[in-house]
C-alpha positions, -999 to 999 in steps of 0.1 A, spaced: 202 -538 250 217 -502 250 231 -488 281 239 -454 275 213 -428 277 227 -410 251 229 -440 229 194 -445 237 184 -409 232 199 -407 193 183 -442 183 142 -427 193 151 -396 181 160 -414 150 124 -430 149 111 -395 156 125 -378 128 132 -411 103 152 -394 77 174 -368 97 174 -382 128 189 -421 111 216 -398 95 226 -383 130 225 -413 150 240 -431 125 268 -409 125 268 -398 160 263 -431 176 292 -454 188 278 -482 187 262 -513 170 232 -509 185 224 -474 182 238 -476 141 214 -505 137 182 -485 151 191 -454 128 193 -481 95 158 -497 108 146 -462 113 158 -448 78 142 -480 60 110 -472 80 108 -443 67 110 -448 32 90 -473 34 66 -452 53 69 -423 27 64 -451 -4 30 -463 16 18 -423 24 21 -416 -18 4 -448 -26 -24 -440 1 -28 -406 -9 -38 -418 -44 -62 -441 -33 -78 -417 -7 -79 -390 -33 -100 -411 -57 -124 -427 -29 -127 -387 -15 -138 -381 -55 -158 -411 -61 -181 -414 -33 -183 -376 -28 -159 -372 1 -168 -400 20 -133 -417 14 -116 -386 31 -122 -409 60 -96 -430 45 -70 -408 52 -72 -411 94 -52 -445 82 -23 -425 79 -24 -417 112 -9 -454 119 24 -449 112 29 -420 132 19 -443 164 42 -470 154 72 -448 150 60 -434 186 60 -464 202 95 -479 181 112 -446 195 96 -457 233 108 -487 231 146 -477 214 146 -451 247 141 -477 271 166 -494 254 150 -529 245 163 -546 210 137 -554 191 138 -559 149 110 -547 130 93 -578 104 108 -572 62 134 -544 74 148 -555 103 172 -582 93 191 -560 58 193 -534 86 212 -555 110 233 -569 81 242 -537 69 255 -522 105 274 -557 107 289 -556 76 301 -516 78 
């Protein structure tokens, strides 16, 4: 568990704003914790951005095969946004917690660097 609020601050905003955000509190953050949040956030969000071009596609061709209906599809993407919400919540509060797939290379990587 973090104990700095600013520690805390840079590791939501990193789930906030995956990309630039991971770089800042990567580099801005002292330590382990906050570096290992801005990793988790960074894969996140590639992962996140690999899932939102395969989705499209599909959405796109249900939208054109049942005449728009699959349009509906696309409120899915909506998902990710909440989870990054709530991952930022909870690094702000300060609670540990390792995301499934990504969070163990993430907590490797900050240990190893």
């Amino acid at each position: 568990m973090a104990g700095k609020s600013d520690e805390r601050l840079f590791a939501a905003v990193a789930y906030v704003v995956p990309v630039l955000g991971s770089v800042l509190a990567y580099v801005l953050g002292k330590d382990k914790w906050t570096k290992f949040h801005a990793v988790q956030s960074l894969l996140a969000g590639v992962a996140w951005v690999i899932f939102s071009i395969v989705w499209g596609v599909i959405t796109s061709i249900l939208a054109f095969v049942t005449f728009g209906l699959g349009a509906l599809c696309g409120l899915v993407s909506l998902v990710p946004w909440v989870a990054f919400l709530y991952w930022a919540w909870k690094a702000f509060k300060g609670e540990d917690f390792e995301l499934p797939v990504i969070g163990k290379p993430a907590r490797d990587f900050v240990e190893k660097g």
